[in-house]
C-alpha positions as CSV (number, residue, x, y, z in Angstrom):
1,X,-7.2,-10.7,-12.7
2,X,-6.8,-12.7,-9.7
3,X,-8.1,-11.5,-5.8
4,X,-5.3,-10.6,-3.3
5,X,-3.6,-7.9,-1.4
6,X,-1.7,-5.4,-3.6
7,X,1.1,-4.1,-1.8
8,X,3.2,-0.7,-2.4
9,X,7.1,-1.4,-3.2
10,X,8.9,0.5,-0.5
11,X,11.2,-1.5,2.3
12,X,11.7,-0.6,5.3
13,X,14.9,-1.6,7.9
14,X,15.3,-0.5,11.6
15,X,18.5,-0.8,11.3
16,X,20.2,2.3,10.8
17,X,22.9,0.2,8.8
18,X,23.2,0.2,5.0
19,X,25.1,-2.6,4.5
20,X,23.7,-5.0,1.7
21,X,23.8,-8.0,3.5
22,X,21.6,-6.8,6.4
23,X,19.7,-5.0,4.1
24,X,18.9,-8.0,1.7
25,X,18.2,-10.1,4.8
26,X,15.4,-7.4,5.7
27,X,14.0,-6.7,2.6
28,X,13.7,-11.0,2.3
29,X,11.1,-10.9,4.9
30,X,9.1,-8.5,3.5
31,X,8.7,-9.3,-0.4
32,X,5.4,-11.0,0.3
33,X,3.9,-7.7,1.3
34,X,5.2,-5.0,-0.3
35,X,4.5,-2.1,-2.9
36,X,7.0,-0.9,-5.3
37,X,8.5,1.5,-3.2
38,X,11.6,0.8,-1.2
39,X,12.2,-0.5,2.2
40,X,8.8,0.6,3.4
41,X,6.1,-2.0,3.0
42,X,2.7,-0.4,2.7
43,X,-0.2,-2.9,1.6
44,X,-3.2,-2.3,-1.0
45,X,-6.1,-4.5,-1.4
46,X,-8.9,-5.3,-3.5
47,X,-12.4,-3.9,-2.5
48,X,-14.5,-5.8,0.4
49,X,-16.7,-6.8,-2.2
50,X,-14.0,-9.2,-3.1
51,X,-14.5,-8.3,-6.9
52,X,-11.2,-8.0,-8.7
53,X,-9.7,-4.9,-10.8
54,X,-11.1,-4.7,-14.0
55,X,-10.5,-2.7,-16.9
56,X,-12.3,-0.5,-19.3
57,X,-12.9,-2.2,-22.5
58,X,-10.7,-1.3,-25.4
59,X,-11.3,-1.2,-29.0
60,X,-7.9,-3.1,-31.0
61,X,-5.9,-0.2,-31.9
62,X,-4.5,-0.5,-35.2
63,X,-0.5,0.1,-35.2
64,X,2.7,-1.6,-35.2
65,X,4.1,-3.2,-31.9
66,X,6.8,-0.5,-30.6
67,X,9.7,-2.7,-30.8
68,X,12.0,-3.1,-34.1
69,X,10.3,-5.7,-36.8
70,X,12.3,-9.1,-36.6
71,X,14.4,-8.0,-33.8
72,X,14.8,-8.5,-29.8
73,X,14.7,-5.4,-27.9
74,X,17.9,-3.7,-26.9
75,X,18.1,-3.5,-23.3
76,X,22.1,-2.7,-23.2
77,X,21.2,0.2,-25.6
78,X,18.3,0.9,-24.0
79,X,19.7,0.8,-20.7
80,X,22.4,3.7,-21.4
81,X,19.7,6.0,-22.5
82,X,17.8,5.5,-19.1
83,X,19.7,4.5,-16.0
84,X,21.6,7.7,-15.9
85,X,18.1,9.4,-15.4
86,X,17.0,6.6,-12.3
87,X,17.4,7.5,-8.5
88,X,17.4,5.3,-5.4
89,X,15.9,7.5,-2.5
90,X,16.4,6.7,0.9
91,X,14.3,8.2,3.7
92,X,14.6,8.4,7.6
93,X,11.4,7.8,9.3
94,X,10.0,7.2,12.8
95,X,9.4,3.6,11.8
96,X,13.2,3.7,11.0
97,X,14.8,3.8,7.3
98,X,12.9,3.3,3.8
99,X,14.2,3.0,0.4
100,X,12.5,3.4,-2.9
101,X,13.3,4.3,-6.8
102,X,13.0,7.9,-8.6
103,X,12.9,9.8,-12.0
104,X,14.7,12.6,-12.7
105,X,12.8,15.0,-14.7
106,X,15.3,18.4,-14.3
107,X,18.8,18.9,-14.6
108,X,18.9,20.6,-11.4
109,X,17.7,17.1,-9.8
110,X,13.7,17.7,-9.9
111,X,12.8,13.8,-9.2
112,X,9.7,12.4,-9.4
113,X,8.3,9.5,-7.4
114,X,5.5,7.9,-5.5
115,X,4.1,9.6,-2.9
116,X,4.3,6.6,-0.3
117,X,8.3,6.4,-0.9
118,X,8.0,9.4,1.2
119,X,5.2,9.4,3.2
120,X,6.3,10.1,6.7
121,X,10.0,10.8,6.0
122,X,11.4,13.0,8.3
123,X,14.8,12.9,5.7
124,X,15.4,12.5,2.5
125,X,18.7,11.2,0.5
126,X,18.9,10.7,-3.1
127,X,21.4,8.9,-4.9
128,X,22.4,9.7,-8.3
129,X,23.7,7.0,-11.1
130,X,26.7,9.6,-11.5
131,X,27.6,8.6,-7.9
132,X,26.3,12.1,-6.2
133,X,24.2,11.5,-2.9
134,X,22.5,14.5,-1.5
135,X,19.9,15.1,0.6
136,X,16.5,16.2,-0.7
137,X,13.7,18.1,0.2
138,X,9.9,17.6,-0.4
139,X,8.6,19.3,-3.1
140,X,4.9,18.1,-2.7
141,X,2.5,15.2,-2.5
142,X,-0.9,14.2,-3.6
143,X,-1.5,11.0,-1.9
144,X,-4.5,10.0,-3.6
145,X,-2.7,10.1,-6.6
146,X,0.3,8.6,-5.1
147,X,2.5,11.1,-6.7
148,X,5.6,13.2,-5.0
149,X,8.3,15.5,-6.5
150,X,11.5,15.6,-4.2
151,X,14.2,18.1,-4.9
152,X,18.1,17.6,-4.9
153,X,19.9,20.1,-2.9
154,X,23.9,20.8,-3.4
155,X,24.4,19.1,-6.1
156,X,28.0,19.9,-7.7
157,X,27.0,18.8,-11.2
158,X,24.0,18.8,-13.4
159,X,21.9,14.8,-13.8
160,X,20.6,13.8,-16.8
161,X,16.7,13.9,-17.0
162,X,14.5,11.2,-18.3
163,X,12.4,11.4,-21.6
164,X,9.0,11.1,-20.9
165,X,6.5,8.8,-23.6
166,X,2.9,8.6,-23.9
167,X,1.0,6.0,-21.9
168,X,-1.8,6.5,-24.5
169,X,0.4,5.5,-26.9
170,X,0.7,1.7,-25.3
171,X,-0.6,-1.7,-26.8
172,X,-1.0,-4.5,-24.9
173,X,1.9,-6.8,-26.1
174,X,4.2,-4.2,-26.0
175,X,7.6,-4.5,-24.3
176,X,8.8,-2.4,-21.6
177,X,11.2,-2.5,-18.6
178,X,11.0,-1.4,-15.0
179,X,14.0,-0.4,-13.4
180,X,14.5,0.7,-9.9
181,X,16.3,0.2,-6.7
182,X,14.7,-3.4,-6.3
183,X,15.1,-4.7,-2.7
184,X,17.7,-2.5,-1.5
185,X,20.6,-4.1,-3.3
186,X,23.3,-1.7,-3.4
187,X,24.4,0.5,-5.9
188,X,23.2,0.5,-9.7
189,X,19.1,0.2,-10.1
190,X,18.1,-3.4,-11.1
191,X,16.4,-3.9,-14.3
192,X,13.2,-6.7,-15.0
193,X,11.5,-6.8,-18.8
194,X,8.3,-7.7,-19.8
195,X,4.8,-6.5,-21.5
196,X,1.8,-4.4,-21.0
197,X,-0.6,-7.4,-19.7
198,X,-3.0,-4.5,-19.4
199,X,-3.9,-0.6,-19.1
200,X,-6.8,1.3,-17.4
201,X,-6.4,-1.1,-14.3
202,X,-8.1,-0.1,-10.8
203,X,-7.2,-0.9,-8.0
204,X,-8.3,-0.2,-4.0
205,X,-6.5,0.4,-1.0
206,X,-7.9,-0.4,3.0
207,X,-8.2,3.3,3.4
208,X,-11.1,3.4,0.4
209,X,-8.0,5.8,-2.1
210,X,-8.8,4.2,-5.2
211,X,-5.3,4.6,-8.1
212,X,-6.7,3.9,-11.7
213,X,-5.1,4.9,-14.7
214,X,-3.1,2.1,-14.5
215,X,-0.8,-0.2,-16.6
216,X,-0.6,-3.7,-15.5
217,X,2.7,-5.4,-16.4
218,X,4.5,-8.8,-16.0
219,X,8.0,-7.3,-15.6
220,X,9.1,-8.1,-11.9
221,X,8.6,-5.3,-9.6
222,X,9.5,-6.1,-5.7
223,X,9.8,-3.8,-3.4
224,X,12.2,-0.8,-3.3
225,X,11.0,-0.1,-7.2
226,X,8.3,2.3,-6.2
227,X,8.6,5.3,-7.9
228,X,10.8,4.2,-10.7
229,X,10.0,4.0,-14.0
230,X,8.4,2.0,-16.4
231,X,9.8,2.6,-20.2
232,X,8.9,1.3,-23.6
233,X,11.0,0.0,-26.2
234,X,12.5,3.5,-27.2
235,X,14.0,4.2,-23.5
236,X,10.8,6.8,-23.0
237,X,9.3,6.9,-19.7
238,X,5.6,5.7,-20.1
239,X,4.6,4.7,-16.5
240,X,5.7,4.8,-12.3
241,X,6.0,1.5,-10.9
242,X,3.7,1.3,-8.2
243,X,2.3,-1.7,-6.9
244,X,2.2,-5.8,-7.1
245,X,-0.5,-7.9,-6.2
246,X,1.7,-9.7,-3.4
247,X,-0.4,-13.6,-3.4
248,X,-0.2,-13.0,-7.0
249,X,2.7,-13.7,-9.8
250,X,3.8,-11.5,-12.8
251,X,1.0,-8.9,-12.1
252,X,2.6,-5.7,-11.4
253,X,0.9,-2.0,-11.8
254,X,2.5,1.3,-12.7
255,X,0.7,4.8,-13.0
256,X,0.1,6.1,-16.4
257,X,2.7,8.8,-16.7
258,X,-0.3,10.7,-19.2
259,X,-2.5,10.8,-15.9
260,X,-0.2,12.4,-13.7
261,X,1.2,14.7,-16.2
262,X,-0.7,18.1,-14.4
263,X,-0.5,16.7,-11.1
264,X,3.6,16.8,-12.0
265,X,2.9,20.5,-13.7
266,X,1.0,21.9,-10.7
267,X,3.8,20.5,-8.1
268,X,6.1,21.9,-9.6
269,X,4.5,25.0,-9.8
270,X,4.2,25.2,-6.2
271,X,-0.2,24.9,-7.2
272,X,-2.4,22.6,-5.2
273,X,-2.3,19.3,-6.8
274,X,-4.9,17.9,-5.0
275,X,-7.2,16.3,-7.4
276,X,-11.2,16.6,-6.9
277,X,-12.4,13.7,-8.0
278,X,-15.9,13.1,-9.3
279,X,-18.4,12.0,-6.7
280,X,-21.6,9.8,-7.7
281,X,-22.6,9.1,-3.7
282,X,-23.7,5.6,-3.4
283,X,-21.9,2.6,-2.0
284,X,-22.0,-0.8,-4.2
285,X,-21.8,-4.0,-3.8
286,X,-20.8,-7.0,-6.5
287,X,-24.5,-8.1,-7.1
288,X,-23.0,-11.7,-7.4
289,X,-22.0,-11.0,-4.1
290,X,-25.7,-10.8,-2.1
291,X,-27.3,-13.4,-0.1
292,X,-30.4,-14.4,-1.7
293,X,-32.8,-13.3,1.0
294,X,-31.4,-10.0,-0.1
295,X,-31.6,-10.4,-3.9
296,X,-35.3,-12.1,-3.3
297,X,-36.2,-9.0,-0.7
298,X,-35.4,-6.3,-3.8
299,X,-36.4,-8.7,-6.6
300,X,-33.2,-8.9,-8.3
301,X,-32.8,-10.6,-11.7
302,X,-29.9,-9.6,-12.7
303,X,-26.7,-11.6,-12.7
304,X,-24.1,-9.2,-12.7
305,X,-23.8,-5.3,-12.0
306,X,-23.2,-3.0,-8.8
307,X,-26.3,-3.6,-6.3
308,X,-26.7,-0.5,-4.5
309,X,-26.2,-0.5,-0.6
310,X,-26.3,3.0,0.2
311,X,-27.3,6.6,-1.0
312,X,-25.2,9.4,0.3
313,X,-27.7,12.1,1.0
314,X,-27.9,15.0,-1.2
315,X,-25.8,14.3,-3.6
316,X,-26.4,13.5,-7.5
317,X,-27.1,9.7,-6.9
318,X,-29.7,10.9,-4.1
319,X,-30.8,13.5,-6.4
320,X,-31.5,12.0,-9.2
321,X,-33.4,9.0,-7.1
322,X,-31.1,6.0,-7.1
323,X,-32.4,4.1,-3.8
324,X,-31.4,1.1,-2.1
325,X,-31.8,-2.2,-3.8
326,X,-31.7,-0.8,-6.9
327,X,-28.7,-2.3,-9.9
328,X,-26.6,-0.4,-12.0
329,X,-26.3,-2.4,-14.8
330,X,-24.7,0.2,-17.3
331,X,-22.6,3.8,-16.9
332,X,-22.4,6.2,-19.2
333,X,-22.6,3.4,-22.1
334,X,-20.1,1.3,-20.3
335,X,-21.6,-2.6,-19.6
336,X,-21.5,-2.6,-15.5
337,X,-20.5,-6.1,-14.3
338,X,-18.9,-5.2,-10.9
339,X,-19.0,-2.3,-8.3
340,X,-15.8,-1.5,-9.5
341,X,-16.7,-1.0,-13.1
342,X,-18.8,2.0,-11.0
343,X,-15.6,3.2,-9.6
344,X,-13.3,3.1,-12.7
345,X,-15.8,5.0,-14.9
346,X,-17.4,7.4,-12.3
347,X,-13.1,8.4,-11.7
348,X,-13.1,8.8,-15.4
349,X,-15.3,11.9,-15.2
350,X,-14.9,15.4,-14.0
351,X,-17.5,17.0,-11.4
352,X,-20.3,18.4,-12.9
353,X,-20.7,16.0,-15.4
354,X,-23.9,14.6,-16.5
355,X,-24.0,10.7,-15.8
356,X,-26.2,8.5,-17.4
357,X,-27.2,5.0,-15.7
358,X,-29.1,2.6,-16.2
359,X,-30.7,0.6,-13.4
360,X,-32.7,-2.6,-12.7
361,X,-35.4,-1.8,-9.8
362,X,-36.9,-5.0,-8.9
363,X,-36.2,-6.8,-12.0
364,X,-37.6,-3.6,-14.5
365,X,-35.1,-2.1,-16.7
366,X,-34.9,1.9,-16.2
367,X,-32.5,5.0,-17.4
368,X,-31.8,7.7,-14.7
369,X,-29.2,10.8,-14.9
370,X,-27.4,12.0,-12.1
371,X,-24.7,14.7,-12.0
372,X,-21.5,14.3,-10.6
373,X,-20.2,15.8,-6.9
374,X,-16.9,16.2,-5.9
375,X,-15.0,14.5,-3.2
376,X,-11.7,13.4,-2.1
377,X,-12.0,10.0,-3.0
């Protein structure tokens, strides 16, 4: 996948004005940086390794595309099954407004979305496809997932709740469509087709928050379809748009909807949906990427792999006696090729777990095992 920023789709406007036109003017100037949210831009980039997002390998599933045999996908159908079940939120921030996209998964208007449509809203509006706009409260939010759950309040009539798929269920090839409030537009969501280019994308922000679980796609997502969803051929939602590489074309990302399934649960449960992630406790480098004073100074023969910078102290890497210099060349069976690879299949794991690695130390072949920590990120 190609290098660039990745940017969150949310707009943002100063102008306390919701007509279109000013509103489309706004949103122009900010497609090239934006994540799928709404009228808040918020950007994402690739590591400072300057590696780009891979993906787990996948064996070829063996199963029938999700569409109908000898027949182009339905949208109009498909489209009355799922747009009554799509929000455009609005908030009010001290930055000034921001718009983004919603699911509703309760009748009693439980939405879901991401967690930067909201991030730093001081208000929140929803608007309904029935026509209802109410304000919303905040249900909860685990950043590092980039999930939220706002709640309707006053609403006169019940909404119609989406269906959710399976993410797991996806091919690559298959046809799905993101809809959402794209841009601000005005009043029904917009709707973009195209495949699953991939799934089990990573991808890393400035602040370090690493989202994986992801499903890239070549439908369009701009900004203002954050936290709107991505559906398959049969209407079911199977991901939440999310984020676009913004120097990029056609490469859009949407959260697995299987991966946030308990963060949604323990929301809305009122539990603490903060997720501990598992902690390895080394900092990596693309080994392509060192100078070759560096690569002669450790005696580095290999050609691809995570070259280790740094080992936190105390923690499993430490523990197990990973050191400087040394190259993870393999993870828990998985082929390492990039410091990334470290990332996606270390966040694959729970804490505790036993992690097998194996390393080059100046240009000798080795197997270590380390157990997981926990962290934030």
């Amino acid at each position: 996948m190609p290098g660039g920023n990745t940017t969150r789709a949310v707009q943002r406007s100063k102008n306390p004005n919701k007509g279109v036109g000013i509103k489309a003017a706004l949103i122009g100037g900010l497609v090239g940086a934006v994540v799928a949210g709404g009228t808040t831009a918020v950007a994402m980039w690739n590591n400072g390794s300057g590696s780009t997002p891979t993906a787990t390998p996948i064996s070829i599933p063996q199963r029938p595309s999700n569409g109908v045999a000898g027949e182009n996908l339905d949208i109009r159908t498909l489209l009355d099954k799922v747009q009554p079940s799509v929000v455009s939120i609005h908030t009010g921030t001290r930055q000034g407004e921001a718009a983004g996209s919603g699911v509703v998964l309760a009748s009693d208007g439980l939405v879901l979305t991401n967690a930067h449509v909201v991030d730093g809203a001081t208000s929140v509006e929803v608007d309904f496809f029935d026509g209802q706009t109410v304000e919303a409260r905040i249900v909860g939010t685990v950043p590092d997932a980039d999930v939220a759950l706002v709640k309707a309040e006053g609403l006169t009539r019940d909404v119609v709740p989406a269906e959710l798929g399976s993410s797991a269920d996806l091919l690559v090839g298959d046809e799905v469509v993101a809809i959402g409030n794209a841009l601000n537009l005005g009043s029904e969501p917009s709707v973009t087709t195209g495949i699953v280019s991939q799934t089990g994308r990573s991808i890393s922000a400035p602040d370090g928050t690493v989202l994986d679980r992801l499903i890239q796609t070549d439908a369009a997502i701009n900004p203002g379809n954050s936290g709107g969803p991505l559906v398959n051929a049969a209407g079911q939602v199977v991901g939440v748009n999310t984020a676009i590489l913004a120097d990029a074309q056609n490469i859009g990302f949407a959260l697995e909807i299987d991966s946030i399934r308990d963060i949604i649960e323990d929301l809305q449960a009122g539990r603490d949906a903060a997720r501990e992630r598992a902690l390895l406790g080394v900092a990596t480098r693309d080994v392509s990427l060192i100078d070759t004073d560096l690569a002669r100074q450790f005696s580095v023969t290999a050609t691809s792999g995570a070259f280790v910078q740094e080992v936190s102290e105390g923690t499993g890497a430490a523990v197990a006696g990973l050191a400087e210099g040394d190259v993870i060349i393999e993870a828990d069976g998985r082929r390492i090729r990039s410091s990334e690879d470290v990332v996606q299949t270390v966040r694959a794991m729970n804490p505790d777990d036993e992690i097998t690695l194996v390393i080059e130390r100046e240009g000798v072949e080795q197997t270590i095992t380390a157990t997981l920590g926990s962290g934030g990120g």
